[in-house]
N, C-alpha and C positions, 0 to 999 in steps of 0.2 A: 764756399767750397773751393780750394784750393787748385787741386788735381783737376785740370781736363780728361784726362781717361776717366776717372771715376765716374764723374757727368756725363762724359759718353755711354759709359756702360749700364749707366744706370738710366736714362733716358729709353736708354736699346731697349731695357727690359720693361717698359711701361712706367717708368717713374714720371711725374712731373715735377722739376726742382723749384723750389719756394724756396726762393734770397738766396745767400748763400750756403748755407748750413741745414736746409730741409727737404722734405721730400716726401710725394704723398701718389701713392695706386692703388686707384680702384679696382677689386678683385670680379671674379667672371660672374660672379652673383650679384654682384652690383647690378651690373648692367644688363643682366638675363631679367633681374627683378624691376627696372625700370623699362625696360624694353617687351617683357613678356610678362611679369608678373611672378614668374618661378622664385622662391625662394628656395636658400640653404638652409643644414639642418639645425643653424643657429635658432630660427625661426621657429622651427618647430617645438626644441628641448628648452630652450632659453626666452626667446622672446625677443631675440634681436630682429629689428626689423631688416633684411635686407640691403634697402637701398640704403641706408645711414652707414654700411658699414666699409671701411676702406683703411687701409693699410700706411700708415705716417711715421714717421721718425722728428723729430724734432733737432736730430743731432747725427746726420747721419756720417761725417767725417770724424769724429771726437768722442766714441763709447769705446768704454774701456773695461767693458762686460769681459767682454770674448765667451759670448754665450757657445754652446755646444752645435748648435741650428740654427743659429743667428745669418740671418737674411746680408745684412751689411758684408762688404769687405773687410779683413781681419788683418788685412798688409798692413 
């Protein structure tokens, strides 16, 4: 990853950066589900377990989505 602000901001918000181009956060059911047991409603309707579940990007400087809700920076 190129940009220092972006690793900054993105670190701010709970990222952790993998190499230069990744980035992965664990969401608050994560850690409720490892810590306490609680799972999300993934758990329930779907069957996802909880603690496996976590938020990654593989690319996060270089999508050229330009999704409508997309998490990433769109600069």
């Amino acid at each position: 990853m190129g940009d220092q602000d972006l690793s900054t901001e993105l670190s701010g918000q709970g990222y952790q950066l993998v190499g230069r181009h990744s980035a992965v956060k664990l969401c608050y059911w994560t850690r409720e589900s490892l810590a306490h047991g609680r799972d999300c409603y993934k758990g329930r309707f779907y069957g996802i377990e909880s603690h496996r579940c976590l938020q990654m990007s593989p690319a996060i400087d270089s999508c050229n989505l330009h999704c409508r809700f997309c998490w990433r920076n769109q600069g």
